[in-house]
N, C-alpha and C positions, 0 to 999 in steps of 0.2 A: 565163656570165661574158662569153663575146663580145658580148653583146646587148648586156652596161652599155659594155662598152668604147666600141664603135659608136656608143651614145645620146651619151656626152660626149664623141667626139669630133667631132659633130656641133652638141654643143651650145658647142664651143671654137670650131670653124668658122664657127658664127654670127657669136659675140664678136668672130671678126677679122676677118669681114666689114663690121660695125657699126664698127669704128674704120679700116675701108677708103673708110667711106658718109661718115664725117666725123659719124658721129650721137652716138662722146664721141671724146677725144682722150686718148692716152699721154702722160704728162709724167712728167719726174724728180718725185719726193719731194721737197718742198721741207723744209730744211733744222727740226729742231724739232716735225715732223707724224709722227704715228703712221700706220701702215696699219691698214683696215679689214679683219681678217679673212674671208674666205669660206669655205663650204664648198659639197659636192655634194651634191642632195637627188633618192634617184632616187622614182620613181612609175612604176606599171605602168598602163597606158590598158588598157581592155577593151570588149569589145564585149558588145549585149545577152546573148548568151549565154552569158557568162564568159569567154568564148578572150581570150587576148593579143590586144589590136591592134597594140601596139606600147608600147617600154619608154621612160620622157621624163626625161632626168636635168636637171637646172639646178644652174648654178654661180648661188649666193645671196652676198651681202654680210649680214655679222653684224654690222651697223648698229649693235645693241646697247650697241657698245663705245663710242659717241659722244657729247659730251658740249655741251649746251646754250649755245651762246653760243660754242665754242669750235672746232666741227668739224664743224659742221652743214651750212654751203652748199657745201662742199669735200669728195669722196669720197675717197679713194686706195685702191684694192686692189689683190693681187698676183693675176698673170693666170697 
């Protein structure tokens, strides 16, 4: 369990890195907009000969929920 733990909060560290780099930015919810739900999706790396190389979790956006015309150029999720 400490592995996953380690993996996302490495993988959270990035995140805040990346709105540290200026590469997206935090804004309030504007007023009428839904969030885009995320989740964690872990994945175990390995090496040629089965061993662990290391566990790699990513926080994803479930884009799914988005709808044509109306929330497509604009993201929002909860961090």
């Amino acid at each position: 369990m400490a592995n996953w733990q380690e993996a996302m909060q490495a993988e959270y560290e990035s995140l805040v890195k990346t709105v540290k780099n200026n590469v997206f930015k935090l804004v309030k919810l504007p007023e009428g907009r839904d969030v885009v739900d995320n989740k964690w999706v872990f994945n175990l790396k390995r090496n040629s000969d089965g061993s662990v190389q290391r566990y790699k979790a990513r926080l994803v956006a479930r884009g799914f929920s988005q709808q044509p015309g109306v929330d497509f150029t604009e993201t929002y999720t909860r961090l």
